[in-house]
C-alpha positions in Angstrom: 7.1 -16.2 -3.9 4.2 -13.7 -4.5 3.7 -11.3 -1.8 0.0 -11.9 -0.6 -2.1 -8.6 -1.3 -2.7 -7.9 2.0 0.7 -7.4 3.1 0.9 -4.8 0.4 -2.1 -2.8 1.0 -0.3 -2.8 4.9 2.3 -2.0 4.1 0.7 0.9 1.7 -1.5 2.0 4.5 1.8 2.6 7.0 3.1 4.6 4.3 0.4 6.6 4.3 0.0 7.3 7.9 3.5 8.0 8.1 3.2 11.0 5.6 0.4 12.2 7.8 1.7 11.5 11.3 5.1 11.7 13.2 4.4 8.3 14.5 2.2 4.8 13.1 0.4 2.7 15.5 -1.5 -0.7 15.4 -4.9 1.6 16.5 -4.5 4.2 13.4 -4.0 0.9 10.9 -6.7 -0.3 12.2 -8.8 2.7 12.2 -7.7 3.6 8.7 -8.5 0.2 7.0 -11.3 -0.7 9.1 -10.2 -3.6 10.6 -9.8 -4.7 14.5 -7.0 -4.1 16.6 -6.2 -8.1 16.8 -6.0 -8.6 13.5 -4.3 -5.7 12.8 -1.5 -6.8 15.4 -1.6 -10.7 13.9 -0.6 -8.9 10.5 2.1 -6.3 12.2 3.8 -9.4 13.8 3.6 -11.1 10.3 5.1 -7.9 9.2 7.9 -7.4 11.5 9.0 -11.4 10.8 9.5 -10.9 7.2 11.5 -8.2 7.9 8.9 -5.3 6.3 8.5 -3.4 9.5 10.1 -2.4 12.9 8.2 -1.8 15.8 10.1 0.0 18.6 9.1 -0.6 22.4 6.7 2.6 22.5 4.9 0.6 19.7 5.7 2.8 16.8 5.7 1.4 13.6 7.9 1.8 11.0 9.3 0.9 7.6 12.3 -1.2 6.6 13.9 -0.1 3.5 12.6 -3.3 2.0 9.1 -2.3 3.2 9.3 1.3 2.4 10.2 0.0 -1.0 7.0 -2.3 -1.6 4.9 0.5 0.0 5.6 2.7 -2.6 5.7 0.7 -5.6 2.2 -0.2 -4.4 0.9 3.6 -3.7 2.4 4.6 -7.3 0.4 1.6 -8.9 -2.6 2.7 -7.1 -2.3 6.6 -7.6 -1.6 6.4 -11.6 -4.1 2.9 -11.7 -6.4 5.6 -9.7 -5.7 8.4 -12.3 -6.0 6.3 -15.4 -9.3 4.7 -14.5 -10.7 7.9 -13.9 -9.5 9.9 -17.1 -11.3 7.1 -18.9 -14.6 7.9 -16.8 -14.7 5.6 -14.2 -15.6 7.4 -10.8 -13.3 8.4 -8.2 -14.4 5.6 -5.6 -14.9 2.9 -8.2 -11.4 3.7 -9.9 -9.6 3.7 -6.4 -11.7 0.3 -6.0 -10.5 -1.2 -9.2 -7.0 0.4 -8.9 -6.6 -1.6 -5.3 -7.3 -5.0 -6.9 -5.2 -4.7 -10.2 -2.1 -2.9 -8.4 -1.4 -6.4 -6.4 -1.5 -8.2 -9.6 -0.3 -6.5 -12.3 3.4 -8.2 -13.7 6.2 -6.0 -13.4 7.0 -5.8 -17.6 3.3 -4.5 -18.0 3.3 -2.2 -15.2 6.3 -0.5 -16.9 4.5 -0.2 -19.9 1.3 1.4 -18.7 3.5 3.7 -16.3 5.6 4.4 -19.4 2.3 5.2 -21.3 0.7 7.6 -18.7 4.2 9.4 -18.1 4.6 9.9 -21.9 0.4 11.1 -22.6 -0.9 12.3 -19.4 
């Protein structure tokens, strides 16, 4: 079954936070992405039932090993994507654009290929 994007950039997001702040909440998810509070909770519940997340009774938010591991296959795909795009000239916003739509669809054998590529001739 193929993860829906949305959970990844979520899960992606929460990684990020958590590299900038002690603690994750619904509120800074929501703030960072731009979405409402609601929705952002609908998708944390969703999150937690899968088995991606843990939310503690204080209503911090963290990663499950399983998570954590999606989250940063997802960042490195969209930090080389990112890099790559913009080495061939696209802009910074439009390559971080582009890089967010092919890193949730990308197969697995080509993503080794290109990550192979831009470790071998960056």
């Amino acid at each position: 079954m193929k993860r829906l994007e949305s959970q990844e950039d979520y899960l992606e997001k929460i990684l990020q936070i958590s590299q900038k702040k002690e603690s994750v909440h619904a509120i800074d998810i929501a703030r960072e992405m731009n979405f409402s509070k609601p929705s952002v909770s609908i998708a944390m519940n969703k999150l937690k039932e899968l088995g991606y997340i843990e939310i503690n009774d204080k209503g911090d938010i963290s990663l499950t090993e399983s998570g954590k591991e999606i989250a940063e296959k997802t960042l490195e795909k969209h930090v080389v994507l990112t890099k790559m795009l913009m080495y061939l000239g696209a802009d910074e916003e439009t390559a971080s654009e582009d890089a967010c739509r092919m890193e949730h669809d990308i197969s697995d054998k080509t993503w080794v290929l290109i990550k192979k590529h831009w470790d071998e001739h960056k």
